[in-house]
C-alpha angles and dihedrals in degrees: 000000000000092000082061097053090051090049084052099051099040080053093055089050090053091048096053098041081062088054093044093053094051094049082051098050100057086040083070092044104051088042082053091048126108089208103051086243138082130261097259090041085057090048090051086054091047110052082038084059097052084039089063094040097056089053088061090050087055099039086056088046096050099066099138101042108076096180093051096046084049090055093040093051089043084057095046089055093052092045088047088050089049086050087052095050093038092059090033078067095054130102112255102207097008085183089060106043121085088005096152 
């Protein structure tokens, strides 16, 4: 039984070094990028962005239907608070922050 506990165990450290070397890894890259963020946290703000983009052009075409523009502007304003917290969770000066 023991040999399967150690089994066990040598399995679990080389879980976490994995996990250690992606956190890592986007470390680094936050810390390379010009925006304080990674690249798939860019991509997120971005479609968020067209997301947001396509509800005013809605909002402009549904003139005559009240309801709708209620529900599409109740949408924008959900899409305008996730872009806020989306660049609330950037790094401000990514060149600065975890230098040892």
């Amino acid at each position: 039984m023991e040999s399967l506990a150690a089994l066990g165990l040598a399995s679990n450290i080389i879980d976490l070094i994995g996990v250690f070397r992606s956190v890592t890894s986007t470390i680094k890259e936050i810390q390379k990028s010009a925006s304080g963020s990674s690249k798939d946290f860019d991509q997120f703000r971005h479609f968020a962005s067209l997301v947001r983009r396509d509800v005013d052009l809605i909002i402009a075409d549904a003139k005559n239907d009240r309801e709708f523009q209620q529900y599409a502007r109740s949408l924008r304003d959900r899409m305008n608070t996730y872009l806020a917290e989306l660049d609330d969770c950037k790094v401000k000066d990514p060149k600065s922050w975890l230098q040892a």
